[in-house]
N, C-alpha and C positions, 0 to 999 in steps of 0.2 A: 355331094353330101346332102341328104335329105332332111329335113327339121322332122324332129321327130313329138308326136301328137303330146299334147299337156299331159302330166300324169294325175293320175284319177286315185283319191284316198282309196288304201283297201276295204275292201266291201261293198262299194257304191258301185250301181250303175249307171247305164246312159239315160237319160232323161227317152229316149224314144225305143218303143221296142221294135220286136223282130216285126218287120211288112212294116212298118211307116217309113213314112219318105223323109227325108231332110226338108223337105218345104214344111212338112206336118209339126216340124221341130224347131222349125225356125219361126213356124208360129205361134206356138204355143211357148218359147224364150218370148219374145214382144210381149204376148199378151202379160206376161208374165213381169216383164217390165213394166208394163204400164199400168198397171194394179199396184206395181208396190210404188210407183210416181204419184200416187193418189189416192191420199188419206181417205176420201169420202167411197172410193171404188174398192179399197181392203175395208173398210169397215162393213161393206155391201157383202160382199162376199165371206165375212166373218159369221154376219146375221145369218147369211144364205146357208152358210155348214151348220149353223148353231141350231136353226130350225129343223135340219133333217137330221141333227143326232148324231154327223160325223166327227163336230169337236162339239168341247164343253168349255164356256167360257171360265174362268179361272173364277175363283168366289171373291169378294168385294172383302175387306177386312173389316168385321163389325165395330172391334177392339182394339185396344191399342197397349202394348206393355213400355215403360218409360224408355226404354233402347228406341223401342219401334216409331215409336212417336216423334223422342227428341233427334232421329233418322230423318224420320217424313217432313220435318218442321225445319231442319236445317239449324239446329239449336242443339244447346251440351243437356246432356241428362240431370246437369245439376239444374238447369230452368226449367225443366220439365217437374221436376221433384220439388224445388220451392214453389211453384203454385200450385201445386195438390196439399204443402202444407199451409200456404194462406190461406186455404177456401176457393181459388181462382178455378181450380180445375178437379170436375168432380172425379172421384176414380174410387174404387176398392183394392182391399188387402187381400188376396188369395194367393196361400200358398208362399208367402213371403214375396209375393212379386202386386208390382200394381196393374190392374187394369182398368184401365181408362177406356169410356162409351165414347163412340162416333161422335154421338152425338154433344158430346161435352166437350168434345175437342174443335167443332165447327162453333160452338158458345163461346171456347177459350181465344181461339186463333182467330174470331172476326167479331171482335166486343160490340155492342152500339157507339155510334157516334156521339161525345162528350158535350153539352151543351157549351161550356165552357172551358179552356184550357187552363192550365193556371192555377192560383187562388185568389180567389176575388177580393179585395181588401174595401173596407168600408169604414164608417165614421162607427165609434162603440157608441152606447146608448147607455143608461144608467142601470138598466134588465139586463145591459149585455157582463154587467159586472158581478156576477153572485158573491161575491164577500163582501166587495163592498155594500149591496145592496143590502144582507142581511145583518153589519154594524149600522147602518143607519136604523133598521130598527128597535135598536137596544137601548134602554131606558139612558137617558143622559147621551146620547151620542148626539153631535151636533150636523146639521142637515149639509153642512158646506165641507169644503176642503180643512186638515188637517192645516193649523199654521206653524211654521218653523219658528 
């Protein structure tokens, strides 16, 4: 009993045509392995087709619609949608749908760094009190604390 060869999807052919050798095929499987082993050697050869016109790299997404975003973000469509209604994230109304700029979304997803976390708590000051400050102006008010 013989093992009978892998079977091959319909349509496809062999990897090597008619006159090349299995040495010719076996090396160009390796080479073939060791370009996809290596991020920096497919990116080479990405450059390489992209310069001579034989592929076209895929366009970069300028825009972003609230699915697409709160996809890309790893977050629910409803946080994506309450900070476009704070202010947080710029976006337009077209067509009943939002699109949000690149660029609004690298503003939104990496804010500056907060001087402070928190809220700071301090001693009040007599300016820091506007009612009070403006009864003590009023004719007969007394400059000190109300007595019980």
């Amino acid at each position: 009993m013989t093992a009978s060869p892998t079977p091959r999807p319909i349509g496809t052919r062999p990897l090597h045509a008619v006159g090349e050798s299995s040495g010719e095929h076996a090396l160009a499987a390796a080479l073939i392995e060791l370009l996809a082993s290596s991020p920096s050697a497919m990116q080479r050869l990405v450059d390489l087709l992209e310069d001579r016109g034989l592929i076209h790299a895929e366009p970069t997404t300028p825009v972003y619609t609230v699915a697409s975003l709160a996809e890309a973000l790893g977050v629910s469509a409803k946080v994506v949608r309450g900070a476009i209604a704070r202010g947080e994230l710029a976006a337009v109304k077209r067509g009943g749908r939002w699109i949000i700029p690149a660029e609004s979304v690298d503003a939104w997803a990496h804010p500056p760094a907060l001087a402070a976390v928190g809220r700071v708590r301090g001693s009040r000051t007599k300016s820091d009190r506007p009612l009070g400050s403006a009864i003590a102006l009023l004719p007969g008010a007394s400059s000190g604390r109300r007595r019980l």
